[in-house]
N, C-alpha and C positions, 0 to 999 in steps of 0.2 A: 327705510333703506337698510340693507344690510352691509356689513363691513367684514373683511378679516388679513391678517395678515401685512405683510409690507411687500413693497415693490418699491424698485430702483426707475427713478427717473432721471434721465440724461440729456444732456444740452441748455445751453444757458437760456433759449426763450421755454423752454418744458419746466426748469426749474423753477423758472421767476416765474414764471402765469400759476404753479401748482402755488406757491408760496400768498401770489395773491390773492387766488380764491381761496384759499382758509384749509387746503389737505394738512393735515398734521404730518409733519416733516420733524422724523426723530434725529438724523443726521445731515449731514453735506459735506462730501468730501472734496476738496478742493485741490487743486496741482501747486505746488508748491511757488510761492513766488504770485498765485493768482490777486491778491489783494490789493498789487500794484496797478493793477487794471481798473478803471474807472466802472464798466461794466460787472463786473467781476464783485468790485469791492461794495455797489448796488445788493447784487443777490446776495452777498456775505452778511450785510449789514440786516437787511429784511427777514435771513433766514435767524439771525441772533434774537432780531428784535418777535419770531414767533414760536423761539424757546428752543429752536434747533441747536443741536451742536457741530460745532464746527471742525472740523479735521483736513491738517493742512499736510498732503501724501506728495510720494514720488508720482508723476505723470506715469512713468510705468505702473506703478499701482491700480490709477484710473484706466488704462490697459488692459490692466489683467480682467479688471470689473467689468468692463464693457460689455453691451450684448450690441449693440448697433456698431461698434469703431468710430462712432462721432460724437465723443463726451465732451469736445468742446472746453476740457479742464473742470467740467464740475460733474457729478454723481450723486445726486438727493435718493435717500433712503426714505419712500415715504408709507401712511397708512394705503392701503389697499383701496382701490377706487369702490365709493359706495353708488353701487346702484339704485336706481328708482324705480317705481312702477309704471306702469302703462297709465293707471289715473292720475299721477304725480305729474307727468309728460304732459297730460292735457289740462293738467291745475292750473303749473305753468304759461300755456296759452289764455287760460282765462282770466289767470291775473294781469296779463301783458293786455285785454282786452282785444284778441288777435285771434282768428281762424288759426286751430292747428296745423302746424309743418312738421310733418317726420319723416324722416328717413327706415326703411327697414331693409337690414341687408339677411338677406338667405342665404347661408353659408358661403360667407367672405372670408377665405384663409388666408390671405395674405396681410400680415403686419402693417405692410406699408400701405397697403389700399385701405385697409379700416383705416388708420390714422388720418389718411388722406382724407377720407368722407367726415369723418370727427370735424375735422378744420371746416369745410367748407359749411357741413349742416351749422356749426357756430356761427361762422360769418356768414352766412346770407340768414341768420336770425332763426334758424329750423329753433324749436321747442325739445326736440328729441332725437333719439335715433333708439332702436331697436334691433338688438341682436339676439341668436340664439345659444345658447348654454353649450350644446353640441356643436363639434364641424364648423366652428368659427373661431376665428381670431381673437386670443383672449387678451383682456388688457394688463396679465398680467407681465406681458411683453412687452421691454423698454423701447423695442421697435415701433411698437402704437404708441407712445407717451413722445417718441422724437419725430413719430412723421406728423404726429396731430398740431407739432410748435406750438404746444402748451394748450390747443383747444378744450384737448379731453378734460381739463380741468374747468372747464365753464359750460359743457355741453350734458345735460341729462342722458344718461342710459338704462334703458330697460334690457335686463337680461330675461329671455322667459326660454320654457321648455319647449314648444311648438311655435313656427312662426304661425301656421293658418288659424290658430285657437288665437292668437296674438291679433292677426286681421281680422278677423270676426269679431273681437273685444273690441277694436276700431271701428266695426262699420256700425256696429251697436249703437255706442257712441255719437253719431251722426258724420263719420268720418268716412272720406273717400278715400279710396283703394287703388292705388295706381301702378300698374308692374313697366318696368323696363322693357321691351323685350325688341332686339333688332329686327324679328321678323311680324311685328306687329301691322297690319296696315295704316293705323294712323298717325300722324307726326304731332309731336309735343304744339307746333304752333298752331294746331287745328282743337286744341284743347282750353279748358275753361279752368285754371288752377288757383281762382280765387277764395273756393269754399276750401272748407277743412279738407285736409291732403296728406296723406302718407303714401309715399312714392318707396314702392318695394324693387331693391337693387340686385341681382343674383350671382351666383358664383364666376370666380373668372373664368374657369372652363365650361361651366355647362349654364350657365346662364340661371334663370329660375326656375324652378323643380315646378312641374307638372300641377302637383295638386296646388301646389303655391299661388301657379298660376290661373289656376281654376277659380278659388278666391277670391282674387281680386275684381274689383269692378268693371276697370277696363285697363288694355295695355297700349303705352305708344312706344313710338321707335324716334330714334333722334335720327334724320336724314344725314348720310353719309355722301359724300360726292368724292371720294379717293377709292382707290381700289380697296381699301381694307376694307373689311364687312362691320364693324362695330367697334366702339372705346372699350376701356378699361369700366370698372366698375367707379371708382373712384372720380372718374372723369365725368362718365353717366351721371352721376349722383349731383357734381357741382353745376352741371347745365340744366338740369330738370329743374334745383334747387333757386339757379338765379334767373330762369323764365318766372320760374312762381315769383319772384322778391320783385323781378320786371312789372308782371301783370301786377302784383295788388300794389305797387307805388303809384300805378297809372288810375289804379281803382279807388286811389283817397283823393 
C-alpha cells in the first residue's frame, strides 16, 4: 500500500469509523463546548486514546475548514487514505473464504456518488472497489470521506492507471466482468452473480466508455418502469451489489 500526505475528514460517523479502523489521525478539531455531548465526548475520548490531538475552536473556525458544510462540529486531520492492489482485493476475498465482489467505477466524478458506492460496496460485504487515477473522484475530497459515513475507512481501494488493463488482471484471475449499461438487453434478475464478480459502474453523463465496455464479459440493465431512462451511478452500484448478497445468501 502506498500512503502520502493528510486529508480532512468531516462528520461525526466519518471521524469515528476513520478512528476505529486504525487511520492515523494527527489532529481533531472540535467546536467549542463539543465534550458536553455524549456523542461527541465518545470520538474525543477514542481519538485521545489513539495519540490524536485534541483542539477545541470556534464553530466558525470549523466553517471556515469545511469543504462539505456538514462538519457536524468535528474536523479530523488525518494520514491519507492508503490504497491496495487489485491482488490485495482478491486476498481479502480469499481469506473471507468468499467468491470475489467488486466494484469498478469508470470515471466517477462526482464526490458524492463515489462515496455513495464506497458505503454501499462496504455494506453489502464487496472485498473492493476499483478506481481510476484519472477523471475520477479523488478521496482526497472530504466530500467522499462524508458521503461514504465512514465506509471508505473499512472498504479496500485499488487505484490503477487503466480501468481495461485493470479488467483484464480480473478476468485473469478467474473473475467475471459485469458492465452496467441501461441499454443492455439483459436484466440483472436473468443473471447468475454467485461466482467471482466485479460489476463495472460508468460515468454519470456518459455511462461506460466503449473500450470499457468492450472488455467486459457481459452487460445488464436494471429494468426501469418510470419514465426516467436509468439511476444514478451510485444507486446502480447498490442494487447490483445487494442482487449478488441476495443470490449467494440463498446459495449457502
Amino acid at each position: 500500500m502506498t500512503e502520502s500526505s493528510t486529508t480532512k475528514i468531516e462528520g461525526r460517523n466519518a471521524v469515528l469509523e476513520a478512528i476505529r479502523a486504525g487511520r492515523t489521525i494527527d489532529r481533531v478539531y472540535v467546536a467549542s463546548g463539543g465534550d458536553k455531548d455524549r456523542s461527541m465526548g465518545r470520538i474525543i475520548a477514542l481519538a485521545k486514546s489513539a495519540g490524536a490531538v485534541i483542539s477545541d475552536v470556534d464553530r466558525r473556525k470549523l466553517d471556515q475548514m469545511s469543504e462539505t458544510g456538514a462538519h457536524q462540529g468535528v474536523i479530523a486531520v488525518a494520514s491519507e487514505y492508503s490504497y491496495s492492489t487489485i491482488a490485495e482485493i482478491l486476498a481479502i476475498a480469499s481469506e473471507r473464504g468468499e467468491p470475489p465482489l467488486l466494484v469498478i467505477c469508470d470515471e466517477i466524478s462526482d464526490p458524492h456518488n463515489l462515496g455513495a458506492i464506497m458505503r454501499s460496496a462496504e455494506g453489502s460485504g464487496a472485498h473492493g472497489v476499483v478506481i481510476p487515477k484519472r477523471r475520477s473522484a479523488g478521496f482526497s475530497s472530504a466530500v467522499v470521506e462524508k458521503s461514504s459515513a465512514g465506509a471508505i475507512s473499512h472498504i479496500a481501494v485499488a487505484r490503477v492507471a487503466n480501468i481495461s488493463a485493470a479488467i483484464r488482471e480480473l478476468k485473469s484471475a478467474g473473475v467475471w466482468v459485469c458492465g452496467a449499461d441501461s441499454g443492455s438487453g439483459s436484466t440483472l434478475w436473468e443473471r447468475d452473480f454467485t461466482p467471482p464478480i466485479a460489476f463495472v459502474v460508468g460515468s454519470e453523463g456518459e455511462g461506460l466508455g466503449r473500450l470499457v465496455a468492450e472488455n467486459c464479459d457481459y452487460l445488464v440493465r436494471i429494468p426501469m418502469f418510470g419514465k426516467v431512462e436509468s439511476l444514478n451511478a451510485s444507486n446502480a452500484a447498490a442494487i447490483l451489489l445487494y442482487e449478488t448478497a441476495r443470490q449467494r445468501s440463498l446459495k449457502q
